[in-house]
RODO-2510 file (C-alpha; in nm, 4 decimals, decimal comma):
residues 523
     n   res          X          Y          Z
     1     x    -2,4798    -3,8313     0,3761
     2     x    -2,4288    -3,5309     0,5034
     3     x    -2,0900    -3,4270     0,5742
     4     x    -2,0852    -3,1555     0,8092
     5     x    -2,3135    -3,1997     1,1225
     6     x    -2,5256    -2,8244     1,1764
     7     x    -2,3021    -2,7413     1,4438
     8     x    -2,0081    -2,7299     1,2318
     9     x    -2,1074    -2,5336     0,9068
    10     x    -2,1981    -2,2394     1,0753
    11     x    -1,8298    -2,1915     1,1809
    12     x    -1,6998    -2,3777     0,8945
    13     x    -1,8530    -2,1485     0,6292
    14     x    -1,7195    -1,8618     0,8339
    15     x    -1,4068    -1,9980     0,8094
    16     x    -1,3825    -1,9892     0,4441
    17     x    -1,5199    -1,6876     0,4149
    18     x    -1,2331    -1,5343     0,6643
    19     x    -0,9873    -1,7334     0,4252
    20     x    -1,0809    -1,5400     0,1226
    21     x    -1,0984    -1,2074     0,3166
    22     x    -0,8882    -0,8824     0,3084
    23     x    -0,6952    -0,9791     0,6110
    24     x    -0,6207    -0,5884     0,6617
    25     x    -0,9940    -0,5029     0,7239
    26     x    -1,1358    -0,4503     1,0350
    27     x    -1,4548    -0,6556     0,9622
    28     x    -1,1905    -0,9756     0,9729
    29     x    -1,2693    -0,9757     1,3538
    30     x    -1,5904    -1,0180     1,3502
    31     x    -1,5719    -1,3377     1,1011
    32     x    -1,2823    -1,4725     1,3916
    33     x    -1,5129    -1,4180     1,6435
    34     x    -1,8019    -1,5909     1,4663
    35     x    -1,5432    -1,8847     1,3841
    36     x    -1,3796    -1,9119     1,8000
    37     x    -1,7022    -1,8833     1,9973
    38     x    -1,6282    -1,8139     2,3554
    39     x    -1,2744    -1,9221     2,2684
    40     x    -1,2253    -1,5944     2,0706
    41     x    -0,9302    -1,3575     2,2055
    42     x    -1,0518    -0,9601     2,1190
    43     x    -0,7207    -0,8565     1,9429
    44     x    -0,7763    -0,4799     2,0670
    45     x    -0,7172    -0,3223     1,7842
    46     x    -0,6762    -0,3475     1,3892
    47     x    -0,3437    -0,5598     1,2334
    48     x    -0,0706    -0,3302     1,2254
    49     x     0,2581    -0,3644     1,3269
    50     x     0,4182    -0,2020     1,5563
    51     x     0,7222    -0,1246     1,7137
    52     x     0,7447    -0,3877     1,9851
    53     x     0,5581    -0,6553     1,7248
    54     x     0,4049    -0,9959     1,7936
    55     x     0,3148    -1,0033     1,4196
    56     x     0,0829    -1,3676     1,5017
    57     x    -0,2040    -1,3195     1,7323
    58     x    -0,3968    -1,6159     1,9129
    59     x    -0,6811    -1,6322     1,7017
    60     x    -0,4497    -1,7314     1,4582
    61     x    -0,3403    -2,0672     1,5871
    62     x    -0,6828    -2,1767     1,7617
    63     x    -0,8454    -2,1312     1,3893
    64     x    -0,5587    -2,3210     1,2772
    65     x    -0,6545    -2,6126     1,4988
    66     x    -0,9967    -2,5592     1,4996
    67     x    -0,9374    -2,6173     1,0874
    68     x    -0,7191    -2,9460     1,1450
    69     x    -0,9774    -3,0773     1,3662
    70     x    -1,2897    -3,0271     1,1357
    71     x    -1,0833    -3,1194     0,8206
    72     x    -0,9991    -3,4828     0,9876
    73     x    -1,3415    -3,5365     1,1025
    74     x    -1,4828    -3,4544     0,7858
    75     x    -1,2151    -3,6573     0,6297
    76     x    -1,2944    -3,9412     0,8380
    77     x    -1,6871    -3,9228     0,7310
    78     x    -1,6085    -3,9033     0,3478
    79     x    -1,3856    -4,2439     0,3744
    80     x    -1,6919    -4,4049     0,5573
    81     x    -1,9837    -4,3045     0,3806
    82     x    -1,9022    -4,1423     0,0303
    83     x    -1,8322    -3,7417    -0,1143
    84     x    -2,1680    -3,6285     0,0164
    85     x    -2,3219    -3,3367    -0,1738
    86     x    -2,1330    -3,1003    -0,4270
    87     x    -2,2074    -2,8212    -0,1850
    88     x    -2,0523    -3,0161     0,1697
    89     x    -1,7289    -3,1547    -0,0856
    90     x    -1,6563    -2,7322    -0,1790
    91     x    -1,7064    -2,6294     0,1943
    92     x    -1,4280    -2,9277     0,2864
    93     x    -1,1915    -2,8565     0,0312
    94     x    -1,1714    -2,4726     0,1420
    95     x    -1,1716    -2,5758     0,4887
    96     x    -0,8366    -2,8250     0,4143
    97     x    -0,6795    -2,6071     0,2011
    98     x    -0,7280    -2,3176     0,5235
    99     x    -0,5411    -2,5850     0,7194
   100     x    -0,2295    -2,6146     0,4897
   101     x    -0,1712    -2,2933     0,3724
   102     x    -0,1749    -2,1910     0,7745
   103     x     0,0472    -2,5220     0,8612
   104     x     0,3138    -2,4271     0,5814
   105     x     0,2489    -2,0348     0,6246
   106     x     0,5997    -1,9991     0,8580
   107     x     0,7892    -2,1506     0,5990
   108     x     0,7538    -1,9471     0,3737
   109     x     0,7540    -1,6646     0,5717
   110     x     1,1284    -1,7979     0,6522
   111     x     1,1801    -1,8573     0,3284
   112     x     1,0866    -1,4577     0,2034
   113     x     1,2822    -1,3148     0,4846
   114     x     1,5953    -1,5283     0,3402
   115     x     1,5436    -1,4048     0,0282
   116     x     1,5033    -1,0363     0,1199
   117     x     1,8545    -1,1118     0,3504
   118     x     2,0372    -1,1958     0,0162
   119     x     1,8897    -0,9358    -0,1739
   120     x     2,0842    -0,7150     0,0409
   121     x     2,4123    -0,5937    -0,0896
   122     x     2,7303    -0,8072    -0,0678
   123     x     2,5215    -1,1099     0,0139
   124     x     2,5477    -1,4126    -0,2022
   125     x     2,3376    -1,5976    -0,4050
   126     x     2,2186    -1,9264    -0,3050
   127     x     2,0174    -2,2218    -0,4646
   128     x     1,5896    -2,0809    -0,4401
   129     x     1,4561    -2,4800    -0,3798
   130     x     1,1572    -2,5634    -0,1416
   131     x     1,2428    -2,8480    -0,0379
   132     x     0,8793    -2,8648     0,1785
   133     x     0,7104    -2,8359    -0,1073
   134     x     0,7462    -3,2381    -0,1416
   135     x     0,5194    -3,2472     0,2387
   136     x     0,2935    -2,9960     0,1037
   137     x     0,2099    -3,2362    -0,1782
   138     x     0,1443    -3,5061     0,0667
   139     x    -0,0529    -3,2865     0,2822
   140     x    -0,2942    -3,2354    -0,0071
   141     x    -0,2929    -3,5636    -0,1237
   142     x    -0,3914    -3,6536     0,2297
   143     x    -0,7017    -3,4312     0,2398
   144     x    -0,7792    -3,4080    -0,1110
   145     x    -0,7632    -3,7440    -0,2638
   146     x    -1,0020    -4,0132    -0,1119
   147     x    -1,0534    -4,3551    -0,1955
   148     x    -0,9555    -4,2768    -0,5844
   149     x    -1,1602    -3,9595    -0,6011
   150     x    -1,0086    -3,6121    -0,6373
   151     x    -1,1086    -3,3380    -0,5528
   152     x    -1,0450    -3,0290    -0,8295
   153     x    -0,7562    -2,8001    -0,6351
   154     x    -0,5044    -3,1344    -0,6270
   155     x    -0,4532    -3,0818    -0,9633
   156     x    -0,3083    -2,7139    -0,9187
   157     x    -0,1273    -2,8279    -0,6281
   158     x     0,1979    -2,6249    -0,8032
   159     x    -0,0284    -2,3662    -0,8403
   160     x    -0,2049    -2,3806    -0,5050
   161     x     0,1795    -2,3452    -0,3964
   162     x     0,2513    -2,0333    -0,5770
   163     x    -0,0680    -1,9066    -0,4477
   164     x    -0,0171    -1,9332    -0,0806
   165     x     0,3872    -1,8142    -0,1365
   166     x     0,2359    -1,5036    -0,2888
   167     x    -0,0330    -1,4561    -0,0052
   168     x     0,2111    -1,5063     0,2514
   169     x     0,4387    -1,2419     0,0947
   170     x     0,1820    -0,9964    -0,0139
   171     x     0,0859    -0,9660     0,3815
   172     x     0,5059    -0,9637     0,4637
   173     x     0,5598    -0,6924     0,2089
   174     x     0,2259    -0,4660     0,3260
   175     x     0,2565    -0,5191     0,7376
   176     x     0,6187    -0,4255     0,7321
   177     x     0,5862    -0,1095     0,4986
   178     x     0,2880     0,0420     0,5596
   179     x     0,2974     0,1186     0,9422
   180     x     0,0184     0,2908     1,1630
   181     x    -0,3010     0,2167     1,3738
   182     x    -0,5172     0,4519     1,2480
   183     x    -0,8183     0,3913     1,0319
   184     x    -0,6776     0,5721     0,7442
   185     x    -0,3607     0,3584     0,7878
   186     x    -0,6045     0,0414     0,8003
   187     x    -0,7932     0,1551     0,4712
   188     x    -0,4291     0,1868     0,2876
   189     x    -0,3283    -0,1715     0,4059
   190     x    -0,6456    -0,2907     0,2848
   191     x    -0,6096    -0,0949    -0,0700
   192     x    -0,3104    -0,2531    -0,1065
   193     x    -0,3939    -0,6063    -0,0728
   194     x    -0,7144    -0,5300    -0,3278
   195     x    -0,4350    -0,3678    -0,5367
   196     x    -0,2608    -0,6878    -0,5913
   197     x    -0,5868    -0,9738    -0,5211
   198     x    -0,8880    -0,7887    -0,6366
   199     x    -1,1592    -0,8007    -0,4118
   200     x    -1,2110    -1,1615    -0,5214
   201     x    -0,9482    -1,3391    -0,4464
   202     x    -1,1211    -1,6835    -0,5646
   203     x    -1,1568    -1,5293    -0,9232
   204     x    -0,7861    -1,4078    -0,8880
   205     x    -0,6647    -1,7489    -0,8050
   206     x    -0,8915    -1,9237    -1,0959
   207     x    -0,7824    -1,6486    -1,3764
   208     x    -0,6332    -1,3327    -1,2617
   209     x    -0,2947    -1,3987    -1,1374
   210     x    -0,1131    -1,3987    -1,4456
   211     x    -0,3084    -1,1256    -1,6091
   212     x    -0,2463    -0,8499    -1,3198
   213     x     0,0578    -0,7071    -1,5097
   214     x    -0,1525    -0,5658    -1,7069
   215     x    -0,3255    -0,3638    -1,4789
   216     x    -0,0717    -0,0586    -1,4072
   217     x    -0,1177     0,0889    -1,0596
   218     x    -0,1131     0,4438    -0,9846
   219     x    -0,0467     0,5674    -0,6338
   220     x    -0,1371     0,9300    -0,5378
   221     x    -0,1276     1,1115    -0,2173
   222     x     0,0348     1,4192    -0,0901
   223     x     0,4294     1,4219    -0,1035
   224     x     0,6100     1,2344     0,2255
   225     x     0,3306     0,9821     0,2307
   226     x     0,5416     0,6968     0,1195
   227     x     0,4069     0,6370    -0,1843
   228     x     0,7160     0,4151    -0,3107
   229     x     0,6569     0,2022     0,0320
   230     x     0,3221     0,1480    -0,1595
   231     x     0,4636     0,0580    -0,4628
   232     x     0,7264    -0,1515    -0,3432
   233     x     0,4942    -0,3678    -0,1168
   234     x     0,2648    -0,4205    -0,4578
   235     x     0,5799    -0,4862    -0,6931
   236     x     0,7363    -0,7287    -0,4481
   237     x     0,4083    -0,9407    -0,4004
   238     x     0,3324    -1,0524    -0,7323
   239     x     0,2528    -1,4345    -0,8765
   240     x     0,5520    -1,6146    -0,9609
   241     x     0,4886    -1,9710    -1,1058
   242     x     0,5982    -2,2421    -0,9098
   243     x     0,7685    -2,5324    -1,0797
   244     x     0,7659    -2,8785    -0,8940
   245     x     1,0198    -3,0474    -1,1040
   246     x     1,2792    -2,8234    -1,0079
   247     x     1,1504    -2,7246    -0,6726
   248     x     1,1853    -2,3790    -0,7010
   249     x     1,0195    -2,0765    -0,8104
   250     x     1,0407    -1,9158    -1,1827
   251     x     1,2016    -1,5924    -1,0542
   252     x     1,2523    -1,4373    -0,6806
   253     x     1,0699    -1,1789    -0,5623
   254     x     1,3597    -0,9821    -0,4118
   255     x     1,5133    -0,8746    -0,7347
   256     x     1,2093    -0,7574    -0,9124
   257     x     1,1468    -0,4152    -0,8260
   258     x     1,3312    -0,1459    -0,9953
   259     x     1,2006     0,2693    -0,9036
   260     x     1,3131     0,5825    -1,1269
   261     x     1,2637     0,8973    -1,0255
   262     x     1,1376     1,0934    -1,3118
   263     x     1,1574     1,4194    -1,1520
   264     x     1,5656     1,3781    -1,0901
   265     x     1,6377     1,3298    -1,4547
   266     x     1,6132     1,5421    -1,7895
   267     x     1,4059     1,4168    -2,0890
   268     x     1,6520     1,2785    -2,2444
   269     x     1,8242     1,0544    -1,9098
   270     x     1,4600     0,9843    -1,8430
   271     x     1,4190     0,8139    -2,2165
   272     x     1,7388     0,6625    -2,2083
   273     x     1,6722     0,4806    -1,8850
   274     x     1,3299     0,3729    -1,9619
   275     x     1,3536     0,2390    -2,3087
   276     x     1,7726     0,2389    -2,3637
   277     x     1,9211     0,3879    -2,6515
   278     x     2,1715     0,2427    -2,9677
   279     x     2,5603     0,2744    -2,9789
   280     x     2,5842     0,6034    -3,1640
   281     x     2,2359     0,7485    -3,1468
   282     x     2,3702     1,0205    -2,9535
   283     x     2,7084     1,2051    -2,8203
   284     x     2,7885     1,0315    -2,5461
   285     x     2,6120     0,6961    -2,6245
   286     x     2,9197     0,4779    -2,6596
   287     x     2,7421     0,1603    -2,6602
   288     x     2,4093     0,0158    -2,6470
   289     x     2,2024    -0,0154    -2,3153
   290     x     1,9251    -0,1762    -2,2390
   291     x     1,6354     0,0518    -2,0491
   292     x     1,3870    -0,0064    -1,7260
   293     x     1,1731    -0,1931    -1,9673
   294     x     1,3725    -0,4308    -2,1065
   295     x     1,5696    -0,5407    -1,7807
   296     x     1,2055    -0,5519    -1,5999
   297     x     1,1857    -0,9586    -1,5802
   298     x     0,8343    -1,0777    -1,6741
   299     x     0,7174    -1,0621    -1,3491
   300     x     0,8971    -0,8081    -1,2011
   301     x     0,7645    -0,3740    -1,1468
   302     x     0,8858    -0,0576    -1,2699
   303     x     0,7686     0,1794    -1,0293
   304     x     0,7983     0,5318    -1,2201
   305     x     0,8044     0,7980    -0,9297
   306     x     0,6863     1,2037    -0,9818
   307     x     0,4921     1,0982    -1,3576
   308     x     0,3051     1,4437    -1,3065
   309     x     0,7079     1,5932    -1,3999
   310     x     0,7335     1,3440    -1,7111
   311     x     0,7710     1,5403    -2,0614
   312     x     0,4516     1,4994    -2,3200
   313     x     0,7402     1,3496    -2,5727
   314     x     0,7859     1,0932    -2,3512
   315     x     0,3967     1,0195    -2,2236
   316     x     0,3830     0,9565    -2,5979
   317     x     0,6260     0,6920    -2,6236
   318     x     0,4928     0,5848    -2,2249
   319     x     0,1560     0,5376    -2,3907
   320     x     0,2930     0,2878    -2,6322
   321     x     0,3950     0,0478    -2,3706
   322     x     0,0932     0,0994    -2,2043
   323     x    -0,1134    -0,0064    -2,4852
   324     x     0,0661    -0,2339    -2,7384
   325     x     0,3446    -0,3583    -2,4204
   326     x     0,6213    -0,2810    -2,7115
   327     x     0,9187     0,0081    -2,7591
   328     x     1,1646     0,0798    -2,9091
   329     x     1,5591     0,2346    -2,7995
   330     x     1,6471     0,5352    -2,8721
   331     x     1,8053     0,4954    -3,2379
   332     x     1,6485     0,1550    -3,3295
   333     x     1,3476     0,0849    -3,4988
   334     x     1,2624    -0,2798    -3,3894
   335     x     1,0055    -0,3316    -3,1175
   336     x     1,0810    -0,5139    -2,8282
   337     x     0,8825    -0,6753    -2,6022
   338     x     0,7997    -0,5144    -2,2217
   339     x     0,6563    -0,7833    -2,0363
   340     x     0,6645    -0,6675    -1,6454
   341     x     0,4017    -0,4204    -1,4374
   342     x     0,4331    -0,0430    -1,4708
   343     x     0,3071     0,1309    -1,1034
   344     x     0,3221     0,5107    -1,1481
   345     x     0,3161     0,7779    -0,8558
   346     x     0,2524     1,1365    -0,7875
   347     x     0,1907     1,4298    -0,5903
   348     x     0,0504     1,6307    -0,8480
   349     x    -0,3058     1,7155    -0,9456
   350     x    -0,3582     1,5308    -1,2829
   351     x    -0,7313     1,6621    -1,3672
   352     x    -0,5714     2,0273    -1,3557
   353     x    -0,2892     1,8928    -1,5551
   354     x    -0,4710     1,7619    -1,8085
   355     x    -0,7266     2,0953    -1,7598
   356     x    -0,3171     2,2718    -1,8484
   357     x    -0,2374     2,0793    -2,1649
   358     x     0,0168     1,9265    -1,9608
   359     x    -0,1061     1,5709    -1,9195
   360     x    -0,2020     1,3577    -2,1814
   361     x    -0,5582     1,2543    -2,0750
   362     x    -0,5153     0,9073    -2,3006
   363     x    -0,2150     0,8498    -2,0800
   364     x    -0,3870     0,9073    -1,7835
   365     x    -0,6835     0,6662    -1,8853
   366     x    -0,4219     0,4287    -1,8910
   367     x    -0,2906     0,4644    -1,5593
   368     x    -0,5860     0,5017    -1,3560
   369     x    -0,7781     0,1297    -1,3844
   370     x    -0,6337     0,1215    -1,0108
   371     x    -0,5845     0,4065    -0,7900
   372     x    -0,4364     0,3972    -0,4620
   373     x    -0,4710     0,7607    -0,2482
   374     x    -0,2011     0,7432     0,0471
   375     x    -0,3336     1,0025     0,3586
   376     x    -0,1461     1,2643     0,4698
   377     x     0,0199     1,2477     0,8448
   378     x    -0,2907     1,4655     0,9591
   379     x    -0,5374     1,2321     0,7983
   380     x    -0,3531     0,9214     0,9834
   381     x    -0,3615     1,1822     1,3455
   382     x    -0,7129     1,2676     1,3283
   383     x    -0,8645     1,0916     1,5593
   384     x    -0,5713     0,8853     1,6536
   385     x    -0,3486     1,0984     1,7919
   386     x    -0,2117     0,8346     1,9683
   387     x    -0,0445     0,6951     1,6592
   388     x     0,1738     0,9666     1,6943
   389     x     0,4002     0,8132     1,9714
   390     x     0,3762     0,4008     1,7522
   391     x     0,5329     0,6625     1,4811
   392     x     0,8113     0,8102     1,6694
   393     x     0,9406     0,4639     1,7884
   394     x     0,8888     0,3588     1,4454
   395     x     1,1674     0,6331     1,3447
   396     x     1,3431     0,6575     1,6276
   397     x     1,4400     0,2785     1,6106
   398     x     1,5909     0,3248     1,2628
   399     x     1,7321     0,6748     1,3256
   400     x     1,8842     0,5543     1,6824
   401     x     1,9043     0,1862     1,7206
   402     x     1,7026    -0,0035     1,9497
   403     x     1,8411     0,0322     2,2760
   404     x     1,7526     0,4237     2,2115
   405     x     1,4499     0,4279     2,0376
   406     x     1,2088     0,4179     2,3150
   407     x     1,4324     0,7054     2,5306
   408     x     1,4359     0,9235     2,1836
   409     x     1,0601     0,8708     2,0824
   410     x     0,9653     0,9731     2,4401
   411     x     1,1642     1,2777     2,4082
   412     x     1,0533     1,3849     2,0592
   413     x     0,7233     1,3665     2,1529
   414     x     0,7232     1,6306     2,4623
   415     x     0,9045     1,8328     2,2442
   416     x     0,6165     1,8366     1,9403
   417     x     0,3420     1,8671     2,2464
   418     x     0,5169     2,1483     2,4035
   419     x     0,6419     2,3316     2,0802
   420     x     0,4028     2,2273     1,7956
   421     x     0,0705     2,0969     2,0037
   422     x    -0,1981     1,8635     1,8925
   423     x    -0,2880     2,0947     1,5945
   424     x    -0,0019     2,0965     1,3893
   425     x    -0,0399     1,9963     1,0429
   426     x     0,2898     1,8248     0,9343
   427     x     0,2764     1,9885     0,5754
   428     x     0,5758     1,7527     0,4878
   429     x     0,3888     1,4253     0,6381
   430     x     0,6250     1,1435     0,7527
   431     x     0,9074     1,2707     0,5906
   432     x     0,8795     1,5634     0,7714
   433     x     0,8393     1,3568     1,1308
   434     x     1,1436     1,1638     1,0170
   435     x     1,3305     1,5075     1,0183
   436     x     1,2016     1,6279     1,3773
   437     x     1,3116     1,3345     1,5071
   438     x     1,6514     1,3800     1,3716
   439     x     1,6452     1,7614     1,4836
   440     x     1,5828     1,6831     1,8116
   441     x     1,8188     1,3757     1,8449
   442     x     2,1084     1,6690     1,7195
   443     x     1,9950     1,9719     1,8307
   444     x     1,7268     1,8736     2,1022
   445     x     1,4404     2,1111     1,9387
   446     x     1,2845     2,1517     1,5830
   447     x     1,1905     2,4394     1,4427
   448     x     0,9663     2,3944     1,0827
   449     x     0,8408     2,7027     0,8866
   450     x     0,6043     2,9502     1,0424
   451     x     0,6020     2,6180     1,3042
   452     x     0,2214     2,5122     1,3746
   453     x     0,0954     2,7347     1,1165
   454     x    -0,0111     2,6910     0,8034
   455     x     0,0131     2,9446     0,4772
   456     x    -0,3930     3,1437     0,5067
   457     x    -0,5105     3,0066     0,2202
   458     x    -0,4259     2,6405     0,2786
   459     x    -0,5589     2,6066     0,5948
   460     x    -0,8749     2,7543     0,4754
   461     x    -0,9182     2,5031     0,2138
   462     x    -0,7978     2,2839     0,4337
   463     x    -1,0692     2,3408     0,6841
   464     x    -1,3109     2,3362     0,3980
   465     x    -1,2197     1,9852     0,2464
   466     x    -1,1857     1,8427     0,6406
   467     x    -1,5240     1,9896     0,7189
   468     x    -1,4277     2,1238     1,0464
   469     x    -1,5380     2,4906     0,9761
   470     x    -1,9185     2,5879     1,1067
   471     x    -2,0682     2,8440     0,8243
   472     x    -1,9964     3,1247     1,0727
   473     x    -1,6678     3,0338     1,0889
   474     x    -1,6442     2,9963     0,7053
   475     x    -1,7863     3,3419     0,6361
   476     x    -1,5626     3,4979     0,8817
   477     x    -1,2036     3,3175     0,7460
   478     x    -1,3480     3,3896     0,4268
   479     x    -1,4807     3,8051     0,4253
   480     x    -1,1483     3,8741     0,6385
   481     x    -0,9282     3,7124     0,3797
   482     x    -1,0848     3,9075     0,1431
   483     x    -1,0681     4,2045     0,3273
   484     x    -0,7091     4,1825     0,3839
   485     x    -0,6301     4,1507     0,0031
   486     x    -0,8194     4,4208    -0,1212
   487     x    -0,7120     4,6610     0,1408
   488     x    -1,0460     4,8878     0,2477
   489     x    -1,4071     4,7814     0,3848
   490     x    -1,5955     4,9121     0,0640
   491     x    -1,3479     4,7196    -0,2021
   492     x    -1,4093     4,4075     0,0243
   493     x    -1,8027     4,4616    -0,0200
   494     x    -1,7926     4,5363    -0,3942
   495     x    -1,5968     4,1924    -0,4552
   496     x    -1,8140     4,0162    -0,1955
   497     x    -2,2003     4,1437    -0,3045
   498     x    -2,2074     4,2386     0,0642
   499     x    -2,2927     4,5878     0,2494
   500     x    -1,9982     4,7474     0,3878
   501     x    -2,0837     4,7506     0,7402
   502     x    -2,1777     4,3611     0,7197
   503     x    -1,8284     4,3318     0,6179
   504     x    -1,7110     4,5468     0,8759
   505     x    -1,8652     4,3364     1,1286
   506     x    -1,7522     4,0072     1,0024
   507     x    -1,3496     4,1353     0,9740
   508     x    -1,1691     3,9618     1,2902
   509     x    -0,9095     4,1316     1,4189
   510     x    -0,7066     3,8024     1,4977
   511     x    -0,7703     3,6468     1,2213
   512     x    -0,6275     3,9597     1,0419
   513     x    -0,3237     3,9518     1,1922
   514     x    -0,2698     3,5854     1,0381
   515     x    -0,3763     3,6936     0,7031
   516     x    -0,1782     4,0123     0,7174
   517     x     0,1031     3,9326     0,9345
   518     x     0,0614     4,2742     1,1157
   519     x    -0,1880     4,4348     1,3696
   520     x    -0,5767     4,5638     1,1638
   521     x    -0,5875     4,8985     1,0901
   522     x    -0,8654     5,0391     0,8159
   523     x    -0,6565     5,2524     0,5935
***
């Protein structure tokens, strides 16, 4: 007997497939679309929050009932007429366990925002129980346990549970940190989720959710591109057991991040906080402390910010942990055991590091089985440049409040179009946006550096990695920069392989005056 008639699998198979899907990729839309039918709602644009945020959309709750509907008539065949085929019993599980997750999704969405509420200073602790955990368990013994037949995922309802907890959170943590409309924005969401679910996340919930911590995470991008938001939204959203008996969870997520900022600290803080040191081992160290490492709980981060800056003595003792998970204090000589994530960040270029002797390249090779590149401010702009005003409300509602967010955005942003223009390359990325709007809220203007200008040579390369010079142009930037260095027409040509007077006629005047600071004049 077949279970699903041939109207239904079509849209059930999408279904699934949309269940096991990067949520944070535009392609989701499609699979809605193919799922709805002519009850689909076009969403407008790609999931991102922003700052007046409806964080559910339609779709969501007509899939939900479209899933409740198919589940109970499929449910309703299989206690007629028997399990059907192996294929038809797979496609109904996934299509039931759609249905709960999205029926018990709110609750623990209320649930994680409680949690990150206490986590807050001067909050209390209070007892981590879910108590709906008990109508969960009747949920899937409703669905998934027929007439004395099973079906496989009952028998990981706990871990079914801590599965949907830490999908649930993983989207919290990633919506509400890593802002912006833009398709670079939309790529970084996406990384993100891969970062912590692989792209498979049916192989991640059969094997790899307790071997992840092994996998250390480094985050790269220019500086101001919130690479700890990155880090934070991946430490915060790992797998925590679930354990029914006690009707709580092994650990909370709220407490199991911990950052250090390698770049703030000597070599020797740096050591001391990351692996802690022995009473006595040396002046000052009055009695023993425990490092990063050994307070990390096993399935919490340590996110080590700015590890271009770390020392080689240290990368050594770094690549231990890496390697072996095992350290030792400063002044001991008995291993102990580091059983958390490491996520690493940096601005720096590593291959020229490495290139410098500065960089251990076995390190490296440690840190890079997952890379995460956050775009710079310009990346997120171009061609978005509407994501500029989502990103001033953004800032303006933390810098201002809420009643003058909208009032300050709106006046930040005719101050950037009438001072900086549409060109402007925000050098310092968010961080430096987060500073106009504070300029302008005290002083009513902002004035940055050599303001809409960027140092020759970067904006050359610039131009060349961006692809937005034409070869004319290039040759042009390129034989006046060159000409402006060396001083004289005939020193230009020697270093260039050119004739003089083709150098002469490629010199622009303008463009000399940038490169120069002062009006051409051959010497």
């Amino acid at each position: 007997m077949a279970l699903f008639e041939d109207s239904e699998r079509a849209r059930a198979e999408a279904l699934v497939r949309l269940g096991y899907f990067n949520p944070f990729l535009p392609e989701r839309i499609d699979l809605e679309r193919e799922v709805l039918g002519k009850d689909f709602v076009d969403p407008g644009e790609m999931w991102h929050k922003q700052a007046d945020d409806v964080e559910e959309r339609p779709n969501i709750d007509l899939m939900m009932a479209f899933s409740k509907a198919l589940a109970d008539r499929v449910r309703a065949r299989l206690l007629e007429g028997g399990p059907g085929n192996d294929a038809d019993g797979a496609l109904y599980e996934d299509v039931a366990l759609y249905y709960i997750y999205n029926k018990y999704k709110k609750q623990f969405f209320e649930h994680i925002r409680r949690l990150a509420a206490l986590a807050s200073p001067g909050q209390a602790s209070q007892p981590d129980t879910m108590d709906f955990y008990t109508a969960f368990r009747y949920d899937m013994e409703h669905y998934l346990a027929i007439d004395g037949a099973t079906f496989p995922s009952l028998a990981e309802a706990e871990h079914l549970f801590a599965c949907f907890y830490q999908l649930r959170n993983a989207f919290h943590q990633i919506y509400d940190n890593i802002i912006g409309g833009s398709a670079a924005s939309a790529r970084l969401r996406a990384s993100v989720w891969d970062s912590i679910f692989t792209c498979d996340v049916r192989r991640y919930r059969r094997a790899l959710y307790d071997r992840m911590g092994d996998i250390t995470t480094l985050v790269t991008g220019p500086s101001g591109t919130g690479k700890e938001l990155v880090a934070r939204a991946i430490g915060l959203s790992r797998y925590v057991p679930f354990n029914a008996h006690k009707m709580r969870f092994e650990a909370d997520f709220a407490a199991r991040f911990q950052p250090i900022n390698l770049s703030a600290l000597s070599p020797t803080l740096i050591e001391s906080e990351l692996f802690g040191h022995a009473k006595g081992s040396f002046t000052g160290a009055v009695r023993d402390r425990a490092g990063f490492f050994e307070v990390c709980p096993t399935y919490g981060s340590v996110f080590l910010d700015e590890i271009g800056d770390l020392d080689p003595a240290i990368q050594v003792k770094l690549l231990r942990v890496l390697q072996t998970g095992t350290f030792q204090r400063i002044g001991e000589s008995a291993d102990r055991h580091f059983g958390g994530k490491i996520i690493a960040a940096t601005n720096r270029d590593l291959a020229k590091q490495m290139h410098d002797g500065r960089f251990r390249e076995d390190l490296y090779y440690r840190l890079c089985s997952d890379i995460i590149v956050t775009p710079s401010l310009r990346e997120q702009l171009q061609g978005s440049p509407e994501q500029l005003r989502n990103l001033l409300r953004f800032i303006a509602r933390r810098v201002a409040g809420d009643a003058e967010a909208d009032a300050l955005a709106a006046e930040v942003e005719g101050w950037i179009t009438d001072h900086l223009g549409p060109d402007y390359s925000w050098p310092g990325n968010v961080r430096e946006l987060e500073q106009c709007v504070r300029n302008v809220m005290v002083r009513r203007s902002y004035h940055p550096p050599q303001a809409g200008r960027r140092a020759p040579r970067e904006a050359l390369a610039e131009g060349v990695r961006a692809g937005e010079l034409t070869a004319e142009a290039l040759q042009r930037h390129y034989v006046t920069m060159i000409y402006a260095e060396t001083g004289s027409y005939q020193a230009a040509a020697a270093r260039l392989g050119l004739d003089r007077r083709t150098v002469k006629s490629y010199v622009d005047s303008d463009l000399l005056q940038h490169y120069r600071g002062r009006s051409a004049q051959e010497p």
